[in-house]
Backbone bond lengths (Angstrom), bond angles and torsions (degrees), N, CA, C in turn:
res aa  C-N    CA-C-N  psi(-1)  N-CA   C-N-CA  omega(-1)  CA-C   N-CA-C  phi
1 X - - - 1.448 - - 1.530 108.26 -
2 X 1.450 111.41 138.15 1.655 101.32 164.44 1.278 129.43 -77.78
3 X 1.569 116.17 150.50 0.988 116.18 -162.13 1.612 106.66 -71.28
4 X 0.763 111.68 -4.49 1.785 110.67 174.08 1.216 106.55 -84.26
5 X 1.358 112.64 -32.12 1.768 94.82 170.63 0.894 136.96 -114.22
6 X 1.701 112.37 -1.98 1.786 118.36 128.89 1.402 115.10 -49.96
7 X 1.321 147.79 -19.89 1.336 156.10 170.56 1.910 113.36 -70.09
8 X 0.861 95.00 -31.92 1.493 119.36 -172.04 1.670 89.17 -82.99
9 X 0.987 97.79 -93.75 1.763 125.75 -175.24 1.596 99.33 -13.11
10 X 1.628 105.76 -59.10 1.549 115.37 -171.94 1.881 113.87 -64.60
11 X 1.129 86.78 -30.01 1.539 92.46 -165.44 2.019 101.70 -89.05
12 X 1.160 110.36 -8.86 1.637 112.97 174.79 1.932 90.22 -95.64
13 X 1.024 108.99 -20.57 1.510 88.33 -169.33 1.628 93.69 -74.56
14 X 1.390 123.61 -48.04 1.089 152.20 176.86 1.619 100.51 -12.20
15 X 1.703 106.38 -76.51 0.757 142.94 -145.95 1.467 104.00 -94.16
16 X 1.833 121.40 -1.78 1.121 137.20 167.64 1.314 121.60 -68.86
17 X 2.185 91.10 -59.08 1.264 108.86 -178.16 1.627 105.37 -68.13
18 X 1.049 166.45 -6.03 1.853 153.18 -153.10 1.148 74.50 -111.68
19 X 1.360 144.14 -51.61 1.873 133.00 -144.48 1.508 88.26 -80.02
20 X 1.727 115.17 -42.65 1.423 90.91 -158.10 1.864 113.92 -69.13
21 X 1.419 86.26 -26.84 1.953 107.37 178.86 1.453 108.20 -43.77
22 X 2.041 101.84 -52.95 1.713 90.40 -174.40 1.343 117.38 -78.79
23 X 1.285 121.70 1.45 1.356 129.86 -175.78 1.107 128.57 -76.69
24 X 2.171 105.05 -38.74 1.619 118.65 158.81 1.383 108.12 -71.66
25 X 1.463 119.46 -33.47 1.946 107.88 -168.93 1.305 102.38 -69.54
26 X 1.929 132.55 -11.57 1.517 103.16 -151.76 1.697 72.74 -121.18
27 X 1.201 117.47 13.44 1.769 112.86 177.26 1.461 106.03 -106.96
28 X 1.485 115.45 -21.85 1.174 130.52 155.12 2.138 136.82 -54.93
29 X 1.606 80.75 -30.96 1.493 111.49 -178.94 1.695 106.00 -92.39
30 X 1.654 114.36 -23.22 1.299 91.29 177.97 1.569 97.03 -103.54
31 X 0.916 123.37 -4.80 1.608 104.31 173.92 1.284 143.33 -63.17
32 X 1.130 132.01 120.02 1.466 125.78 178.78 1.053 110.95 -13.57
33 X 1.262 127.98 129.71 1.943 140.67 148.51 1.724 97.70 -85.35
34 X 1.832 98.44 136.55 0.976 109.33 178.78 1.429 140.68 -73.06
35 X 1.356 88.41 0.42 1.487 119.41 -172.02 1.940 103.36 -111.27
36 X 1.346 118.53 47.95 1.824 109.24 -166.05 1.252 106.32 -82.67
37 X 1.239 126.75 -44.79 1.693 115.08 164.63 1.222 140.60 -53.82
38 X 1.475 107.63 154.75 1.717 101.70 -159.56 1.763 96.62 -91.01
39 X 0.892 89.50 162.32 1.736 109.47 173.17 1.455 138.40 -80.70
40 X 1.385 118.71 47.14 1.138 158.32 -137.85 1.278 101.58 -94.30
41 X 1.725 135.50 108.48 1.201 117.40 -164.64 1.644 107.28 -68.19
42 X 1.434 127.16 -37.59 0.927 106.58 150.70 1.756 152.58 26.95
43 X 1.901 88.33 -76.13 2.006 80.18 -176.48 1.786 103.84 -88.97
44 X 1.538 72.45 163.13 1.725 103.75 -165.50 1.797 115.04 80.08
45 X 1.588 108.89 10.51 1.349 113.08 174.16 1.607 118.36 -105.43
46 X 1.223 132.50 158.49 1.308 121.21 175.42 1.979 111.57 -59.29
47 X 1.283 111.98 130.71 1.410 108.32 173.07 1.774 110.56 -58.01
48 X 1.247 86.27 154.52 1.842 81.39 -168.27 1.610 77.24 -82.39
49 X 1.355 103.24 176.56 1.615 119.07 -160.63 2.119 91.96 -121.68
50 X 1.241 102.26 137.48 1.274 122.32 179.93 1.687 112.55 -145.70
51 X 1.750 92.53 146.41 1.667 104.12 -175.20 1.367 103.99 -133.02
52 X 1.264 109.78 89.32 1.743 122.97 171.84 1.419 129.75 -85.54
53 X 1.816 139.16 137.47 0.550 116.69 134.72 1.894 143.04 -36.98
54 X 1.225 113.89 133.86 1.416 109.96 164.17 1.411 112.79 -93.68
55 X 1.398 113.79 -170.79 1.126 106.15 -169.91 1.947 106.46 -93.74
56 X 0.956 102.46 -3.64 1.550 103.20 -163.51 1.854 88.40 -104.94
57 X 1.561 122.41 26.07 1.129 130.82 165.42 1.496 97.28 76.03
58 X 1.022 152.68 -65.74 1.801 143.70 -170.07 1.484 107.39 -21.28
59 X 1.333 122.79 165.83 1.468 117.17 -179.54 1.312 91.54 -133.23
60 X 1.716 126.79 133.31 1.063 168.23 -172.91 1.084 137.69 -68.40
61 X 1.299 148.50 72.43 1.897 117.75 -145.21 1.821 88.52 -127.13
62 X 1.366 106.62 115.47 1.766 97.90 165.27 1.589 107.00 -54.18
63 X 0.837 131.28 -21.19 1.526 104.20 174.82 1.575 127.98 -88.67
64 X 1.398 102.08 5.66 1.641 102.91 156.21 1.638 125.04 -78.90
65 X 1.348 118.74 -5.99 1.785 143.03 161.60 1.357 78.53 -64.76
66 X 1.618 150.27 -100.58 1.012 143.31 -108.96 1.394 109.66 -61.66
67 X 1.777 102.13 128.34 1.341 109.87 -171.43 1.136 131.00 93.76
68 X 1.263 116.60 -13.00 1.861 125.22 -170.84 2.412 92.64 -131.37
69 X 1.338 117.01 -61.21 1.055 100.10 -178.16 1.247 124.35 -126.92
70 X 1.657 135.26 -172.09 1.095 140.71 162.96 1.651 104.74 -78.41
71 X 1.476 112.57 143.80 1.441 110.17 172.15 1.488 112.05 -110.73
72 X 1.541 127.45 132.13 1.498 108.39 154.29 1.686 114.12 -103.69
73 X 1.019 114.58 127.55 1.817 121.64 -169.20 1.325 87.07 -102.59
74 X 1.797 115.47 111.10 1.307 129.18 156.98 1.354 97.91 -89.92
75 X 1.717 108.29 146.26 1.232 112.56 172.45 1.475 90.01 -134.06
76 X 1.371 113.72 138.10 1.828 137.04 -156.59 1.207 102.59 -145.27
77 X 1.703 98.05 157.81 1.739 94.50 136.25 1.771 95.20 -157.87
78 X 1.282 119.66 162.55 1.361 144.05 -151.46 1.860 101.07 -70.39
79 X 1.556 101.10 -28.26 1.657 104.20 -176.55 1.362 109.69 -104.70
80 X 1.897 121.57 11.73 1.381 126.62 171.91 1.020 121.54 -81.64
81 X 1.556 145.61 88.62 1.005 143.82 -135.52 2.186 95.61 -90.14
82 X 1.145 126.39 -31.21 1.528 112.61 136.03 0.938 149.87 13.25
83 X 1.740 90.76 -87.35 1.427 130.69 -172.95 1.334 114.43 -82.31
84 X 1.840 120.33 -3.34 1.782 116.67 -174.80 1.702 86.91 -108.53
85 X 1.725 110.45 -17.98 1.590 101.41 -166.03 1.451 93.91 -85.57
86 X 1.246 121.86 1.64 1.898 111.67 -169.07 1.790 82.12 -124.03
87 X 1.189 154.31 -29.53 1.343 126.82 147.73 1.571 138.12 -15.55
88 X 1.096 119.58 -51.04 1.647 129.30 175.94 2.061 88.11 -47.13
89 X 1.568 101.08 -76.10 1.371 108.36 -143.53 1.815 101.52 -59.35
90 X 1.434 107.54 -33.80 1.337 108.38 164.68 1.510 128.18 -55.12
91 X 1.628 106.85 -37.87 1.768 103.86 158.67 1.042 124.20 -49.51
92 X 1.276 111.01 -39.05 2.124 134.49 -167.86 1.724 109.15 -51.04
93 X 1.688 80.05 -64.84 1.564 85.52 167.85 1.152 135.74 -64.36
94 X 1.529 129.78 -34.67 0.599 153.56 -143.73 2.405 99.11 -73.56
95 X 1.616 72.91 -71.58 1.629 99.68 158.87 1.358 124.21 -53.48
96 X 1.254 114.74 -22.05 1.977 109.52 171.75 1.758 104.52 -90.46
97 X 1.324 99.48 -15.96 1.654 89.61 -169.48 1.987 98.95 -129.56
98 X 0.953 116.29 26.44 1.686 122.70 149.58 1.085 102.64 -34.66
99 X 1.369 129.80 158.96 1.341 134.50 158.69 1.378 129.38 43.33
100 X 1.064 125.95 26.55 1.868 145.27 -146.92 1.269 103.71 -153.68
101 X 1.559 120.30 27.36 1.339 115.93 -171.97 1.471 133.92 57.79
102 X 1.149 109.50 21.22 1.395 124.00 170.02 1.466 131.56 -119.18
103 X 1.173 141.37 107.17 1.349 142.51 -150.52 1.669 94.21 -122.82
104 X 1.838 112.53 133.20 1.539 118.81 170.94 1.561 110.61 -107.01
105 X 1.393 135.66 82.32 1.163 138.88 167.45 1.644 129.94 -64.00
106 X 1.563 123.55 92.27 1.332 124.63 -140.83 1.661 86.99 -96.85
107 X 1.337 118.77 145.16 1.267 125.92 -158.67 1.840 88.64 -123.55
108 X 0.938 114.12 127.88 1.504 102.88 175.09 1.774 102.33 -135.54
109 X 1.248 105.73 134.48 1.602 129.86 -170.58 1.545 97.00 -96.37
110 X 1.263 131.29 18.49 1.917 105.71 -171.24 2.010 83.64 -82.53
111 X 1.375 69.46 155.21 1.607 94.82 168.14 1.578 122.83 -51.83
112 X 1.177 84.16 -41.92 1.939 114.88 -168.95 1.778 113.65 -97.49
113 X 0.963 125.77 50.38 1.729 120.05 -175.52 1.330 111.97 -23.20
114 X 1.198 121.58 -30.23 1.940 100.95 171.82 1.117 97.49 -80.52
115 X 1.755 160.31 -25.57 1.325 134.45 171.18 1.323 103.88 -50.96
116 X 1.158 136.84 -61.85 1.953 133.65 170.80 1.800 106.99 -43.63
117 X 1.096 117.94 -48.56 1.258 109.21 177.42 1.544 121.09 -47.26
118 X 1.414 103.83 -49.32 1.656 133.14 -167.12 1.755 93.79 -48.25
119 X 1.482 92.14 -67.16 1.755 122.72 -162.94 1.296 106.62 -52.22
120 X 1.569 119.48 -42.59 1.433 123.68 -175.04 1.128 111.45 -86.63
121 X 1.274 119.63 -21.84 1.590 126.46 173.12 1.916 118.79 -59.06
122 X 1.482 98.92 -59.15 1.568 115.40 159.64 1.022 99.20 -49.55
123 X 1.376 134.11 -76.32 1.484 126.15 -157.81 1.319 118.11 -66.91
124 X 1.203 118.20 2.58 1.458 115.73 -174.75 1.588 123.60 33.92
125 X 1.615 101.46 56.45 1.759 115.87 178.70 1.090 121.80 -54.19
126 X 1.444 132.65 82.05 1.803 118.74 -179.50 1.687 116.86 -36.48
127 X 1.251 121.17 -40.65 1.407 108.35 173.05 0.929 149.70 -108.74
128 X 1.421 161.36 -160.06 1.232 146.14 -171.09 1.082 140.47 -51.03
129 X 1.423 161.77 93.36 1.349 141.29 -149.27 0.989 96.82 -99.19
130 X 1.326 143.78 138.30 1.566 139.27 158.93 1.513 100.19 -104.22
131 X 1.377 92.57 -175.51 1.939 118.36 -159.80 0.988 102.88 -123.06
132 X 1.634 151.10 73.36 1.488 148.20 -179.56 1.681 102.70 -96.53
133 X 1.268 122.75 29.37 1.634 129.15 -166.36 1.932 94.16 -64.50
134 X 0.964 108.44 -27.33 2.292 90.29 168.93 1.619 96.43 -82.74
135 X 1.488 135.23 -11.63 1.237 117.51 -154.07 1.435 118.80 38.67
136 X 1.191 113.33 57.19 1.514 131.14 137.59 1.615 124.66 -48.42
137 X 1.039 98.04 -70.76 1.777 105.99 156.54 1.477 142.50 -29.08
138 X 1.871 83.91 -61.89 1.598 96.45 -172.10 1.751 102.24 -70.86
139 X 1.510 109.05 -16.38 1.564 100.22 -164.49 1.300 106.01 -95.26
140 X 1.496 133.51 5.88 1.264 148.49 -171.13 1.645 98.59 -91.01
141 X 1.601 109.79 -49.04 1.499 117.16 -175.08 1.604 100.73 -99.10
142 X 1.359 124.32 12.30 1.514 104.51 168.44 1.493 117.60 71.33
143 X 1.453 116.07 27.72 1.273 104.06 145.44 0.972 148.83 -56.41
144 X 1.492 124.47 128.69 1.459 105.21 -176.09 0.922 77.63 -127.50
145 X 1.799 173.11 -59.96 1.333 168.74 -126.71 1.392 123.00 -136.62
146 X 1.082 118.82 132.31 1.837 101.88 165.49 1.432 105.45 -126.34
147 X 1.562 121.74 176.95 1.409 95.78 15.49 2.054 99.34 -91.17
148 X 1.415 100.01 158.89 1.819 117.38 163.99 1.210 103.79 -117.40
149 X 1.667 90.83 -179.47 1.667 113.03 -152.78 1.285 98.97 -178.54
150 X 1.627 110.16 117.86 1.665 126.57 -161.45 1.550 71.90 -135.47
151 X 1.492 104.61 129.04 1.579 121.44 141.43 1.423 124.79 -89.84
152 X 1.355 116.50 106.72 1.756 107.75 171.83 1.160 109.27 -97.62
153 X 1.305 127.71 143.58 1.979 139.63 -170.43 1.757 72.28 -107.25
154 X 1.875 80.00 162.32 1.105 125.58 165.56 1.847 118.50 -22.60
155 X 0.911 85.03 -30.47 1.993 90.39 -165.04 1.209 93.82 -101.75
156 X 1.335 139.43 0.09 1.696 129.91 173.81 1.431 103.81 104.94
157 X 1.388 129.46 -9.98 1.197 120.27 -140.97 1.939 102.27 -106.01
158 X 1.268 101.03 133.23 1.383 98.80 -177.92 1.776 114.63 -68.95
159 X 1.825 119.78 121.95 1.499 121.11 -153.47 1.460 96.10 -103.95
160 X 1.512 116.52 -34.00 1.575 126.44 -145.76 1.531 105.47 -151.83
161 X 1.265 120.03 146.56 1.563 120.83 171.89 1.696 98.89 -152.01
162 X 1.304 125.34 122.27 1.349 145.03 160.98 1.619 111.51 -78.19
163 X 1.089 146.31 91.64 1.065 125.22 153.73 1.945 127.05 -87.79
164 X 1.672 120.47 139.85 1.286 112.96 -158.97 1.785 126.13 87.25
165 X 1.051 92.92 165.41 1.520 107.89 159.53 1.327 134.59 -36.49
166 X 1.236 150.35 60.96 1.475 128.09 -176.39 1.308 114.02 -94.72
167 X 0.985 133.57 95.35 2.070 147.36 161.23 1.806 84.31 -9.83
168 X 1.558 122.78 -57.54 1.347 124.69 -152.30 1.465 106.86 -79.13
169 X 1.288 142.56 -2.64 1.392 153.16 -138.91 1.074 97.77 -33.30
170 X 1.833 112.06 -74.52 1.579 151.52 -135.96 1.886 81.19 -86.05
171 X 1.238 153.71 -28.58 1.437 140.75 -153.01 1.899 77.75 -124.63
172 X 0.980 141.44 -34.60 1.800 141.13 166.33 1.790 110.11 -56.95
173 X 1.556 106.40 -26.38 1.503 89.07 -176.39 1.198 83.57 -98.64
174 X 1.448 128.58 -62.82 1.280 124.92 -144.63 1.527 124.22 -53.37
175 X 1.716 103.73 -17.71 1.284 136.68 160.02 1.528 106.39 -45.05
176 X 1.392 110.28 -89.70 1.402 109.39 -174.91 1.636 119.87 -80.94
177 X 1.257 121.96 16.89 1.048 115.26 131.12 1.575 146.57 -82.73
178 X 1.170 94.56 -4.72 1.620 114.81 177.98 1.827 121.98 -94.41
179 X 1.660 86.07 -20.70 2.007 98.24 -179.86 1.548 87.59 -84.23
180 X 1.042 121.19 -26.01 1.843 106.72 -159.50 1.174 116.54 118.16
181 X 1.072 103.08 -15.72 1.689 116.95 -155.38 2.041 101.35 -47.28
182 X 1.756 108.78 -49.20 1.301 128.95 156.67 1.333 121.71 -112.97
183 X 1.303 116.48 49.73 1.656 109.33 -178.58 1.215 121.50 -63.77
184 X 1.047 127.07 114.58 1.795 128.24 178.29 1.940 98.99 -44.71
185 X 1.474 95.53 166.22 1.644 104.40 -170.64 1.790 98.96 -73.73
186 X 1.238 108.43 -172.81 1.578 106.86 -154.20 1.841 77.54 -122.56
187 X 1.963 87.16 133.46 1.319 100.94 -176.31 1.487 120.08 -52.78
188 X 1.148 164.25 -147.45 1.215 160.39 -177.05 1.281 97.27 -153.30
């Protein structure tokens, strides 16, 4: 063979192996960590219990879930720019697991309840929006950032806490809703 195209040859293999390298490190970087929830003293504790207006005026109490569904408690607000990019994936889910023992109770902190009104209106939110505008709520579960995301199971008990942004939300719940981790009660 000539050495020019043993020269060639070596330097494409070369140049094979680095692409394939950055290809596992940045496939490595998007993969779930097994550890995605935040550390929230929270889980494995009873969810503190809250009675919100929604927006369609009814008043709200997580402890009417207890016993019948899984809860996810989004905590938002309408000017969190976050909290509108993790909306979509929260609809997603929201919509695969309707009626499946799973309930999405969106907690919104704006100051102003028609900015949440406005936001959910455009967005056309299938589920509940609540009104936490004193953050009554958020200060019960220790917010300090949003957007968050407390899963309560069936028994009241806090299972899961998201704090931030996750791109993965909708494949993060559907995840640990599928190990058990919060399995809704078993249909009858």
């Amino acid at each position: 063979m000539a050495p020019r195209k043993t020269l060639l040859l070596a330097l494409a293999f070369i140049v094979f192996i680095g692409v394939s390298g950055w290809i596992t490190e940045r496939a490595k970087q998007l993969d779930l960590p097994s550890d995605v929830g935040t550390d929230s003293e929270l889980i494995g504790s009873p969810a503190p219990d809250f009675t919100l207006k929604a927006l369609d005026g009814r008043e709200v109490k997580l402890s009417d879930y207890r016993g019948k569904e899984t809860v996810v408690v989004a905590f938002w607000a309408s000017w969190c720019g976050p909290c509108r990019m993790e909306m979509p994936s929260l609809q997603s889910f929201y919509e695969q697991h309707r009626g499946k023992g799973v309930e999405v109770l969106a907690l919104s902190i704006d100051d102003d309840p028609s900015l949440a009104q406005k936001y959910a209106e455009q967005s056309h939110l299938p589920f509940p929006v609540l009104i936490d505008n004193n953050q009554d709520a958020a200060s019960q579960y220790h917010v300090e950032g949003i957007p968050v995301i407390f899963v309560v199971d069936p028994t009241g008990k806090v299972r899961f806490a998201l704090e931030g942004l996750n791109p993965s939300l909708e494949t993060v719940l559907t995840a640990e809703l599928n190990s058990g981790g919060f399995a809704p009660p078993k249909q009858k």
